[in-house]
C-alpha positions in Angstrom: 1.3 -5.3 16.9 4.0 -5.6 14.5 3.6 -4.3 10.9 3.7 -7.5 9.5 0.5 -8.5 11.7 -1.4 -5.4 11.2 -1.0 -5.9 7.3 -1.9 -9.8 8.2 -5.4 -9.0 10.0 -8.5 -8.5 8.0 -10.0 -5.5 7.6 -10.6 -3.2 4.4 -8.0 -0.6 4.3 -8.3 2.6 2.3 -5.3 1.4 -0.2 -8.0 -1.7 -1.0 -10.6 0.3 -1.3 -8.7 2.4 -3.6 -7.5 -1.1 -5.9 -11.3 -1.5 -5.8 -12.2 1.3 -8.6 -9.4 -0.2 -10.3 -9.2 -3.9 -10.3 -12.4 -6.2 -11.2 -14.1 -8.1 -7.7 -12.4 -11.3 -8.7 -8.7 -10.0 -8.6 -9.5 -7.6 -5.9 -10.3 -11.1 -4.2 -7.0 -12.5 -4.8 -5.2 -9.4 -3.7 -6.6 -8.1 -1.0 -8.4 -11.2 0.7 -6.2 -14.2 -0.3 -3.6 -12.2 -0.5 -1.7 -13.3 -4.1 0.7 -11.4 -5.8 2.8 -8.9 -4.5 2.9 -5.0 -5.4 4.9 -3.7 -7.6 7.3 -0.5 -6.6 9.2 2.4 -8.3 12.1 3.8 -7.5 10.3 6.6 -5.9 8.5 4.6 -3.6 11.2 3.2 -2.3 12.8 6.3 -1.5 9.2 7.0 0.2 8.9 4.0 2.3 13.1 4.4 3.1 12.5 7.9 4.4 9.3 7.0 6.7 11.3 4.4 7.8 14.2 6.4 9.0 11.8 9.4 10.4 9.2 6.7 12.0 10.7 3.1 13.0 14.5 3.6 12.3 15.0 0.2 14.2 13.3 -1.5 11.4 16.0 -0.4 8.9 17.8 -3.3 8.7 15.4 -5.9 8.2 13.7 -3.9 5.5 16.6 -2.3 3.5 19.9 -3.9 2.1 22.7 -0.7 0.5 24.7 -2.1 -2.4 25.6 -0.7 -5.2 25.4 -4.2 -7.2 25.8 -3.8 -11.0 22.3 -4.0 -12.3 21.8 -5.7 -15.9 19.5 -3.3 -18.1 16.1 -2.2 -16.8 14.6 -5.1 -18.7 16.7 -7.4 -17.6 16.2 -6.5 -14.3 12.3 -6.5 -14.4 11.9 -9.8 -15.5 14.3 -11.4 -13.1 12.7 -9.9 -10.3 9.3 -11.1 -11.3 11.1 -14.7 -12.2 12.2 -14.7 -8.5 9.1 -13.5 -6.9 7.3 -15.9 -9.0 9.5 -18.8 -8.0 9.2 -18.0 -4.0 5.8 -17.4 -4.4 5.0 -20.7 -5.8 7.4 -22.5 -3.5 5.3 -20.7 -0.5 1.8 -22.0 -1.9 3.4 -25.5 -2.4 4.7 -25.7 1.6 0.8 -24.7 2.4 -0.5 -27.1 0.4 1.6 -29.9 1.4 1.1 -29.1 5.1 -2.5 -29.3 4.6 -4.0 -32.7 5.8 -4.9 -35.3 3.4 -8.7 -35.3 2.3 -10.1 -38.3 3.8 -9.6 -41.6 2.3 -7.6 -40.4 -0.2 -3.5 -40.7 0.0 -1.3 -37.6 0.9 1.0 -36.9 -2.2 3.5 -33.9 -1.5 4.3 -31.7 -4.7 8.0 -30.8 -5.2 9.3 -27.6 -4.9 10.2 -25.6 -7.3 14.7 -24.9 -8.0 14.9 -21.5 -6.8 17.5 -20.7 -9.8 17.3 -19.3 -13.1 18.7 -22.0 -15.4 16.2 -24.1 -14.4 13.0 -22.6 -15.0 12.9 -21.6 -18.4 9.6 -21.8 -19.2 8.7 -18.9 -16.3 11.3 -17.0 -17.7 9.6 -16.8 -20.6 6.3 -16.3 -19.3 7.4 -12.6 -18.4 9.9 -12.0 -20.7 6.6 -12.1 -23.0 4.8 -9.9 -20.5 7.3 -7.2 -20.7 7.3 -7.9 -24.4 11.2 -8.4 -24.4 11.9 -10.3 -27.6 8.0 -11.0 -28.0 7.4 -14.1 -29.2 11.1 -15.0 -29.0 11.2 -17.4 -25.8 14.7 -18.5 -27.0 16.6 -15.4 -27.5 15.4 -13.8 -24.4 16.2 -16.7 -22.2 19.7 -16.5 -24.2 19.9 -12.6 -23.8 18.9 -12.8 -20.0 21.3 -15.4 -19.0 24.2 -13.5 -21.4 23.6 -10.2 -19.8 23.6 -10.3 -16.1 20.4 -11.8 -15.3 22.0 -15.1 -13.5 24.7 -12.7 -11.6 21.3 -11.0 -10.7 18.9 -13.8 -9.6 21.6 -14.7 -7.2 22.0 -11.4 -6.1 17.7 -11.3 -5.6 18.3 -14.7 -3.2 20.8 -13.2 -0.7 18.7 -10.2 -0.6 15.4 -11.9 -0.2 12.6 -9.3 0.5 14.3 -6.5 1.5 14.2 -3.5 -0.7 17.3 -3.0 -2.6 19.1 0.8 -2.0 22.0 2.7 -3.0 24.5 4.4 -0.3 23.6 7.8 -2.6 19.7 6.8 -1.6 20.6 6.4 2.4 22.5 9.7 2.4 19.7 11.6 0.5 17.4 9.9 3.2 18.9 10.8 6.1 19.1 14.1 4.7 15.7 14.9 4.2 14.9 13.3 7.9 17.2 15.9 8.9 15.7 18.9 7.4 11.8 17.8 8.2 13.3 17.2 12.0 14.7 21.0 11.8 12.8 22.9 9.4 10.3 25.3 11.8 7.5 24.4 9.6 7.7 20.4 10.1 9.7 20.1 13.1 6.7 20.5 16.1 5.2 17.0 14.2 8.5 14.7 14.8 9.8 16.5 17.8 6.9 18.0 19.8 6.6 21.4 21.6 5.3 21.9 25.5 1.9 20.9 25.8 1.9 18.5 23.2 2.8 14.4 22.0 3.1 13.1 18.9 2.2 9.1 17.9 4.3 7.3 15.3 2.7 4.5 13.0 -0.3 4.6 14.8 -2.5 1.1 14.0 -6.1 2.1 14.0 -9.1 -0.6 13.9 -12.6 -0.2 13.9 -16.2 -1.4 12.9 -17.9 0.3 9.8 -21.6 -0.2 10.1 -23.2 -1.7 7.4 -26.8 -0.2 6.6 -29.9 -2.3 4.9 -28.0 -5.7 4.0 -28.9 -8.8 5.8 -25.9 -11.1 7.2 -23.3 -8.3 7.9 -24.0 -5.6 10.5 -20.8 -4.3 10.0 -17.2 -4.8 8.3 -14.0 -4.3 9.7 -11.8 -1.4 8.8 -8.3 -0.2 9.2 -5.6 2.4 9.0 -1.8 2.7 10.3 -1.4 7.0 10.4 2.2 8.6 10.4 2.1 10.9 13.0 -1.1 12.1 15.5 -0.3 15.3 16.9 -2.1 15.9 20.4 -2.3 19.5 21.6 -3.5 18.9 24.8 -3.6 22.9 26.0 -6.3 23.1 23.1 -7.7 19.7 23.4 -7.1 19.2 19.7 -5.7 16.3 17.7 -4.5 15.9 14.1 -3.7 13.5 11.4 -0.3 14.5 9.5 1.1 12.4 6.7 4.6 12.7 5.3 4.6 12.3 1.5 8.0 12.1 -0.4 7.5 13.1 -4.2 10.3 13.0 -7.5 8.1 15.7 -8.8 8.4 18.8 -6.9 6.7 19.3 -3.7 5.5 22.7 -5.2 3.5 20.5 -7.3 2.0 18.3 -5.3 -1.6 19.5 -5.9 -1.2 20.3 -9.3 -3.6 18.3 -12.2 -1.1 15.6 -12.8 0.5 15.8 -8.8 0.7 13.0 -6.1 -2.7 14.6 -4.4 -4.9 14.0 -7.2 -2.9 11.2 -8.6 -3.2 8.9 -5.8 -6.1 10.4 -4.4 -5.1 11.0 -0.8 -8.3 13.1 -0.1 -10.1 9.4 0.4 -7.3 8.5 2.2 -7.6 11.4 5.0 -11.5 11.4 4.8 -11.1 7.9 5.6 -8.5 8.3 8.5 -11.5 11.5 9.8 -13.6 8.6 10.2 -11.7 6.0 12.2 -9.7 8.8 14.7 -12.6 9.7 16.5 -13.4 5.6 17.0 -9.7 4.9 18.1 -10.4 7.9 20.5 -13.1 6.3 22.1 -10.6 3.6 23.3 -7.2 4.9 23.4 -5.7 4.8 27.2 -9.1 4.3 28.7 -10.8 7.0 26.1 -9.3 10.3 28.3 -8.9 11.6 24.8 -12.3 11.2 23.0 -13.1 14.4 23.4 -10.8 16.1 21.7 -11.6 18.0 17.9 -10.0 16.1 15.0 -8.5 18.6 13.3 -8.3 19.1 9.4 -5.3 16.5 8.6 -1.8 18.0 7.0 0.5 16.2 4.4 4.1 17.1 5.1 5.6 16.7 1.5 9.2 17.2 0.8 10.9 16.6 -2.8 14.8 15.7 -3.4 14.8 18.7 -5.9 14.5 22.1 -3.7 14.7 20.0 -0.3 11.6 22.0 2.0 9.0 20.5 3.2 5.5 21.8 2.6 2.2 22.1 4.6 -0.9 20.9 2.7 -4.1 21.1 4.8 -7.1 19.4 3.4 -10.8 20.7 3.8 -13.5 19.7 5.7 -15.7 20.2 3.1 -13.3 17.7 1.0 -13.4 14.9 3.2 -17.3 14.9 3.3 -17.8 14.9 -0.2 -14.9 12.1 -0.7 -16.9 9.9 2.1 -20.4 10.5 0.9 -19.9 11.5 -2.7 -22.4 13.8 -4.3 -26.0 13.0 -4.5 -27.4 12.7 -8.2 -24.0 12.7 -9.6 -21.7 10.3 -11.0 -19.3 10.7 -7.9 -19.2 8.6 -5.1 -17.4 8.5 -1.7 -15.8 5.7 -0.1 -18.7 5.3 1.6 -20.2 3.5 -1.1 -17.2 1.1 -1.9 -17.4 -0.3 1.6 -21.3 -1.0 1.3 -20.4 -2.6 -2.2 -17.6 -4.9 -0.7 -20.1 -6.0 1.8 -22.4 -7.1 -0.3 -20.1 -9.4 -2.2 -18.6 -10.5 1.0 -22.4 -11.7 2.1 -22.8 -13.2 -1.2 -19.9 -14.5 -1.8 -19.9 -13.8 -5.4 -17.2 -12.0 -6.9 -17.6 -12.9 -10.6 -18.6 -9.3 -11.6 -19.5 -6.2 -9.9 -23.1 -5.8 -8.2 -24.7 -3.9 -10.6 -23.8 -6.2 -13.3 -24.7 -9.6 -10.7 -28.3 -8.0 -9.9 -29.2 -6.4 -13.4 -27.2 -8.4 -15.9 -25.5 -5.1 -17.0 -23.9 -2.1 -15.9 -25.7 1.2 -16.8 -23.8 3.9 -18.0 -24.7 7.4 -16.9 -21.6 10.3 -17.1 -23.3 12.7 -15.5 -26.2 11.3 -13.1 -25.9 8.1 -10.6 
């Protein structure tokens, strides 16, 4: 299926279960099973997500990236409009829903207008987050003034022609295309983008699956799911592995380090959670000729734009375990438990607080024993 439907279908991914440690049930709801809002990039990430897309679905290019190098108004400037525009199409896209939705019966259909997809005219969201980025706080006035002054019409406009593709530079494509080049050459990357005799490698791979659900009436199970960069199949071994290509401002050499990407963004759980559903999507995949191959220990492939060589980073066995299951009488728990959490709220249909504080009227703390 196409990205845009794999992302559509319900089932708990590991970057939702991630938001759930970090986001109380009730937004969590919104985000991740109503689907509001949108997520928020840096610069960096966009270099990430142009880089997978030139190594991994080059076709897609176009439809996901725009190059330009449009005048930007100041960092602040450009924030806000952004959100103003999001904002605006957002709201226009809940309005068409609504309005397309039948009339309740015996009751009249009224249609709510759209909102003017322009700056000028919507003030009053302008000032909204102009007051969330704290831009002449408590000054509506002046920063609607300021904005309009400085670029930020020129820029809205720009933002509509644009539309959801990710804005890049011609210096960003060529430092892309770069780095594809070296991780497609480089003798420690190149056998996981171009493979060797006796072996395949899988793009994007879309993985679904069924995570049972233990000891909670109403839900034997909840769906789960992962798209993987590459799967490398040895087949003269019978082995198969998970490799992930991470791009990083901050030095691939530092990649594991106490304030680095690994730990950062946690990508352990994200690998533990890929060791689980492989071996499932091996079961099935072209009539299951492959489920009895060894999942190997996954590799990140991480490559900076400072020194330019890519990196081998193979996680531990041992690792993945602990990150799944978490440690017994300890503080720590694995993803494991997240899943059985957002089941239970599923079945209840309560997402007000978190369990604990639902069932006990609280939330115990306890630093150093569950």
């Amino acid at each position: 299926m196409s990205e845009a439907a794999y992302r559509a279908k319900f089932a708990i991914s590991q970057s939702s279960i991630k938001d759930w440690k970090e986001l109380p049930p009730a937004q969590w709801y919104d985000k991740w099973i109503l689907r509001k809002g949108k997520s928020k990039k840096s610069a960096a990430l966009d270099l990430g997500s142009l880089l997978d897309t030139l190594c991994f679905s080059e076709t897609e290019f176009k439809r996901r990236f725009i190059i330009t190098d449009v005048k930007k108004p100041s960092d602040n400037i450009a924030k806000i409009v952004t959100s103003v525009y999001d904002h605006i199409v957002q709201l226009n896209e809940n309005i068409k829903t609504l309005n397309e939705a039948p009339a309740e019966e015996g009751k009249q259909k009224i249609n709510v207008p759209s909102k003017k997809v322009s700056l000028i005219d919507n003030k009053d969201i302008i000032a909204k987050f102009s007051e969330e980025e704290k831009y002449y706080e408590g000054k509506p006035d002046q920063a609607y003034n300021k904005i309009m002054k400085d670029g930020g019409a020129e820029y809205f406009e720009f933002m509509k022609k644009v539309g959801k593709r990710i804005v890049i530079t011609p210096a960003q494509e060529k430092l892309a295309k770069e780095l594809k080049d070296i991780l497609y050459t480089d003798k420690v990357s190149a056998g996981f983008f171009t493979p060797k005799k006796g072996c395949d490698v899988i793009f994007q791979v879309q993985i679904f699956a069924d995570f049972p659900i233990q000891g909670l009436d109403g839900i034997e199970s909840i769906p789960v799911k992962g798209m993987l960069d590459i799967l490398h199949f040895n087949h003269k071994r019978k082995e198969v592995r998970e490799v992930d290509l991470k791009f990083t401002s901050n030095g691939a050499y530092k990649f594991t380090s106490y304030n680095g990407p690994m730990r950062l963004f946690d990508y352990p759980s994200q690998h533990s959670f890929y060791d689980f559903l492989i071996p499932e999507w091996l079961k099935t995949y072209e009539g299951g000729k492959y489920k009895d191959y060894s999942v190997m220990n996954p590799l990140n492939v991480v490559i900076d734009d400072d020194i330019k060589l890519p990196y081998l980073y193979e996680y531990s066995k041992s690792d993945l375990y602990i990150k799944r299951y978490g440690i017994e009488n300890t503080a720590i728990c694995g993803w494991e438990d997240v899943l059985n959490e957002i089941a239970w709220h599923l079945n209840k249909n309560d997402w007000s607080r978190p369990k604990e504080h639902i069932r006990h009227g609280k939330i115990l703390i306890n630093i150093f024993k569950k």
